[in-house]
C-alpha positions as CSV (number, residue, x, y, z in Angstrom):
1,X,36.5,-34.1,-36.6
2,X,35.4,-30.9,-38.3
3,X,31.8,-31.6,-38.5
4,X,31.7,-32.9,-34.8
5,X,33.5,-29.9,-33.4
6,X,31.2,-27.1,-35.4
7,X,28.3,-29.2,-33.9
8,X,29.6,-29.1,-30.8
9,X,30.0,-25.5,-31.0
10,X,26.1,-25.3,-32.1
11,X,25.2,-26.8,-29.0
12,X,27.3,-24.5,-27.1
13,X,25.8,-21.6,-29.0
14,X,22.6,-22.6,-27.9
15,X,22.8,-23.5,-24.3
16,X,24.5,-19.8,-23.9
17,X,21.2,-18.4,-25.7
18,X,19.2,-20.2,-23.1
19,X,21.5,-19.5,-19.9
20,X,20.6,-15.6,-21.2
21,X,17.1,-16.3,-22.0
22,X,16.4,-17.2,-18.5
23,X,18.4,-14.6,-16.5
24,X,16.7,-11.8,-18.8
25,X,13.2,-13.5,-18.0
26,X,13.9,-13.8,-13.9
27,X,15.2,-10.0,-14.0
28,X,11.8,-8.7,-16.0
29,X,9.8,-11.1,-13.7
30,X,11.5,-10.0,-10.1
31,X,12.5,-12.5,-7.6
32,X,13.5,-10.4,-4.8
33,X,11.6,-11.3,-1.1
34,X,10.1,-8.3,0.2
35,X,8.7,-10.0,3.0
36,X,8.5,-7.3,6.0
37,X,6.9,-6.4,8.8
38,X,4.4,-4.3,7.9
39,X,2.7,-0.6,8.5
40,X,-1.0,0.5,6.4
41,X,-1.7,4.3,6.5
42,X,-4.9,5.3,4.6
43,X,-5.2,8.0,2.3
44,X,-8.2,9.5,0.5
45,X,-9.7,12.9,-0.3
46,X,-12.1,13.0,2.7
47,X,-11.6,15.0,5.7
48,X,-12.0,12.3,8.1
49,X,-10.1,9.7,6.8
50,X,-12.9,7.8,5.9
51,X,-12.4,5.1,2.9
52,X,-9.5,6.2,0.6
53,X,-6.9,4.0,-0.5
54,X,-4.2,2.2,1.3
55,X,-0.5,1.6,1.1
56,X,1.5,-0.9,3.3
57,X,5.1,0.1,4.2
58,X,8.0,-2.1,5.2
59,X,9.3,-1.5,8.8
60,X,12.4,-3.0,10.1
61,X,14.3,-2.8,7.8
62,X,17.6,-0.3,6.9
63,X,17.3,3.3,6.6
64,X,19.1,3.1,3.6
65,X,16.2,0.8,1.9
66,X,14.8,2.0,-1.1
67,X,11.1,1.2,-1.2
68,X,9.5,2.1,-4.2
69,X,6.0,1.6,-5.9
70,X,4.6,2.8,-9.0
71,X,0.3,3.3,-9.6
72,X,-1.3,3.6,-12.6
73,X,-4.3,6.3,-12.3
74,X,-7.7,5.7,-14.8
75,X,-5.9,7.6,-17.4
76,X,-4.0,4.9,-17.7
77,X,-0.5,7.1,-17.0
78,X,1.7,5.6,-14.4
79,X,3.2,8.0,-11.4
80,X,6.8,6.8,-9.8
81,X,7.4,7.6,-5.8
82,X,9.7,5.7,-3.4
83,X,10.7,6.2,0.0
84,X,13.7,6.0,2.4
85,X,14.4,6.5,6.1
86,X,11.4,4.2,7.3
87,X,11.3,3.6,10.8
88,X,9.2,3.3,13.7
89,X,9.6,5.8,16.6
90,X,9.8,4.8,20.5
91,X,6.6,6.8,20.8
92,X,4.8,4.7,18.5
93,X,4.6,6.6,15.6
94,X,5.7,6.0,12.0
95,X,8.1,7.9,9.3
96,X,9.5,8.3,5.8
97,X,10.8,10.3,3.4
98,X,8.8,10.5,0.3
99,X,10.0,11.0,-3.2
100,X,8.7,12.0,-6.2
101,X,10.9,9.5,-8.2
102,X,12.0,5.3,-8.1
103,X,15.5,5.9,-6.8
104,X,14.5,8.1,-3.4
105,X,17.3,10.9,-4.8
106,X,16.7,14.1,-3.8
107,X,15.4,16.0,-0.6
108,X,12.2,14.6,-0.4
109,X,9.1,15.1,2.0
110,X,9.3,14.3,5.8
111,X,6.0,12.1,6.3
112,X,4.8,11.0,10.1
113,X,1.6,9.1,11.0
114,X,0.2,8.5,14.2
115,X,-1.9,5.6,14.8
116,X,-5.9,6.7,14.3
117,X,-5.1,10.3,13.7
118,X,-6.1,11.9,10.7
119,X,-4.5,14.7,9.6
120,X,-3.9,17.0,5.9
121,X,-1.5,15.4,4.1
122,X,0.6,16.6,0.9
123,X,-0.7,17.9,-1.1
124,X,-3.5,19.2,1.0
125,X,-6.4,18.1,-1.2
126,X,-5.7,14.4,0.5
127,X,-5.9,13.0,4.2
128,X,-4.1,10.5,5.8
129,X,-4.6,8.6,8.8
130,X,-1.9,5.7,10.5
131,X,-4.6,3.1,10.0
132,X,-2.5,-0.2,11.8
133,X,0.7,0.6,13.3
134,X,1.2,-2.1,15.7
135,X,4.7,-3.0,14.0
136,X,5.6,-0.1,15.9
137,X,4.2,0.1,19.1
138,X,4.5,-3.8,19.7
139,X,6.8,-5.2,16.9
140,X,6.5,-8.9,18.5
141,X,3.2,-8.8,19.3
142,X,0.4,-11.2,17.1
143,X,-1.5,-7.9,15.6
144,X,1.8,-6.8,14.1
145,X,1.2,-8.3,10.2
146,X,3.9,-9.5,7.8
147,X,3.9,-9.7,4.0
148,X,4.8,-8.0,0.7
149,X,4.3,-4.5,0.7
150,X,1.5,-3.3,-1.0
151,X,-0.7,-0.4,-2.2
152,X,-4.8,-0.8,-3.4
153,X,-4.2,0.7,-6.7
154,X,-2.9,-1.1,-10.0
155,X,1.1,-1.3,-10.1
156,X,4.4,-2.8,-8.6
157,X,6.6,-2.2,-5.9
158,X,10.2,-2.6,-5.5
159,X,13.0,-2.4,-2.6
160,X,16.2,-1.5,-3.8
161,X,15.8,-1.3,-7.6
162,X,14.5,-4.6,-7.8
163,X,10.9,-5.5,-8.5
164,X,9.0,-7.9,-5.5
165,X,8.6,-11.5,-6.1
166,X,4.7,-11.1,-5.2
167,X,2.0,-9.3,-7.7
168,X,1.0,-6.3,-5.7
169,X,-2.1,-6.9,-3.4
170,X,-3.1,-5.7,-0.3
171,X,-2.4,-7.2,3.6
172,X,-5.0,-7.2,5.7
173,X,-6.5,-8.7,8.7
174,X,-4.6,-11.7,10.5
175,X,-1.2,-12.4,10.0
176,X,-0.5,-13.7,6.4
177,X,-4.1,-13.2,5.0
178,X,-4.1,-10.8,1.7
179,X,-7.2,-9.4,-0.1
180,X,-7.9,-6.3,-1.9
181,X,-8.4,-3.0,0.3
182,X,-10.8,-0.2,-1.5
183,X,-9.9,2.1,-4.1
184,X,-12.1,4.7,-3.1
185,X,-10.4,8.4,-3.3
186,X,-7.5,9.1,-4.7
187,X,-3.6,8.1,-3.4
188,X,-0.9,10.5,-2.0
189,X,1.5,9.6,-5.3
190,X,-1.2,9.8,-7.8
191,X,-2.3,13.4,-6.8
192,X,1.4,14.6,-5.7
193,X,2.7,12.6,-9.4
194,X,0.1,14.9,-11.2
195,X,0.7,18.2,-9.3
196,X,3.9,18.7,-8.3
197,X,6.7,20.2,-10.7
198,X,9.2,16.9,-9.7
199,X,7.5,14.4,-10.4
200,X,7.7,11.4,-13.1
201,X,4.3,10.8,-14.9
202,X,4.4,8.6,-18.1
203,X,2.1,6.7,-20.3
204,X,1.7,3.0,-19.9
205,X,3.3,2.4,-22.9
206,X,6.3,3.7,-21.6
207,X,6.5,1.1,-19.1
208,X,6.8,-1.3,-21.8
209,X,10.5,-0.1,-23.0
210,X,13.0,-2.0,-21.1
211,X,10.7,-5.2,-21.7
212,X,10.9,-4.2,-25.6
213,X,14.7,-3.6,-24.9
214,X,15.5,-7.2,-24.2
215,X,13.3,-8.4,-26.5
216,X,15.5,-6.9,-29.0
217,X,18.6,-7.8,-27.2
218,X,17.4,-11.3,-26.8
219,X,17.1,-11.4,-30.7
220,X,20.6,-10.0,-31.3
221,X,21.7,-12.9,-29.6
222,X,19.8,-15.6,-31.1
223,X,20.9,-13.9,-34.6
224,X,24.8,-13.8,-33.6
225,X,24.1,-17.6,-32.7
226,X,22.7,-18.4,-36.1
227,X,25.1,-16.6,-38.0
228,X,27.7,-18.7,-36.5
229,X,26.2,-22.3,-36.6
């Protein structure tokens, strides 16, 4: 009976190590639906509001919702911002509060767009313009678009701590279409990440840490197995 029970234990062993191997690869990967109804403004450095880059925001949701995106700049250094308090307005226009960080702590900035106005954003080197809000001034309407949030730089977005179940791209056009939006310009959380005194900007080997975390933790475990078989 010995041998069969340490065998059995083997196979025990093991199928734990693979029950954690997968929950530790679907939380690196994400699986969480972002799916939204969705708002574009358009930011850039020109004075008009002409070409720049654009971000898609989630409307409809809680107040409460973290969204949160990070963007990698051609340094190669990623900058963290997030917002809460997205909503629609009865008079058509759209708001958040912006922060400087992934977990949308802190006071943060009051941002409102109106749709085709351009106007100076923060920090003032940058414009922004509410490029399609018709989530909010006709929600059920067929020109209202729904999809994963997005922004036209390189990097991931998250609601509520948890990374979306979609590579970052861009909405646009009908309903459901996706393609990549220009990356002329620079974006509102590249230039804020680099100039003001709150915000997060690390290298993109930095990014790599919690990955190399469980990749050590994941080891630990397969050792602890071993040991024992």
């Amino acid at each position: 009976m010995a041998p069969t029970s340490s065998r059995l234990g083997t196979v025990v062993r093991q199928l734990l190590l693979g029950v954690a191997v997968l929950f530790a690869c679907a939380r690196v990967s994400g699986a969480v639906d972002c799916t939204s109804r969705l708002v574009r403004i358009d930011t850039g450095k020109d004075t008009n509001c002409a070409g720049g880059n654009s971000h898609y925001y989630p409307v409809g949701g809680s107040l409460s919702d973290c969204h949160a995106w990070s963007a990698t700049d051609d340094k190669g250094e990623q900058h963290y911002n997030s917002a809460d308090n997205i909503q629609c307005h009865e008079d058509g226009t759209f708001s958040f509060t912006q922060h400087t960080n992934m977990d949308c702590s802190g006071t943060g900035t009051l941002k409102t767009f109106e749709q085709d106005v351009c106007h100076q954003d923060i920090p003032p080197v940058l414009y922004s313009r509410g490029a399609d809000l018709s989530c909010c001034t006709d929600p059920t309407g067929s020109a209202c678009l729904t999809g994963v949030p997005s922004v036209s730089v390189p990097g991931e977005i998250f609601l509520n701590f948890e990374q979306c179940d979609s590579p970052i791209s861009t909405t646009e056009g009908s309903q459901g279409s996706t393609s990549k939006a220009g990356s002329e310009g620079s974006t509102t959380e590249e230039t804020q990440a680099s100039t003001s005194s709150d915000s997060k900007v690390v290298s993109a080997a930095d990014k790599d840490r919690p990955t190399l975390f469980m990749s050590f933790v994941l080891l630990l475990l397969a050792a602890c197995c071993c040991s024992g078989a």
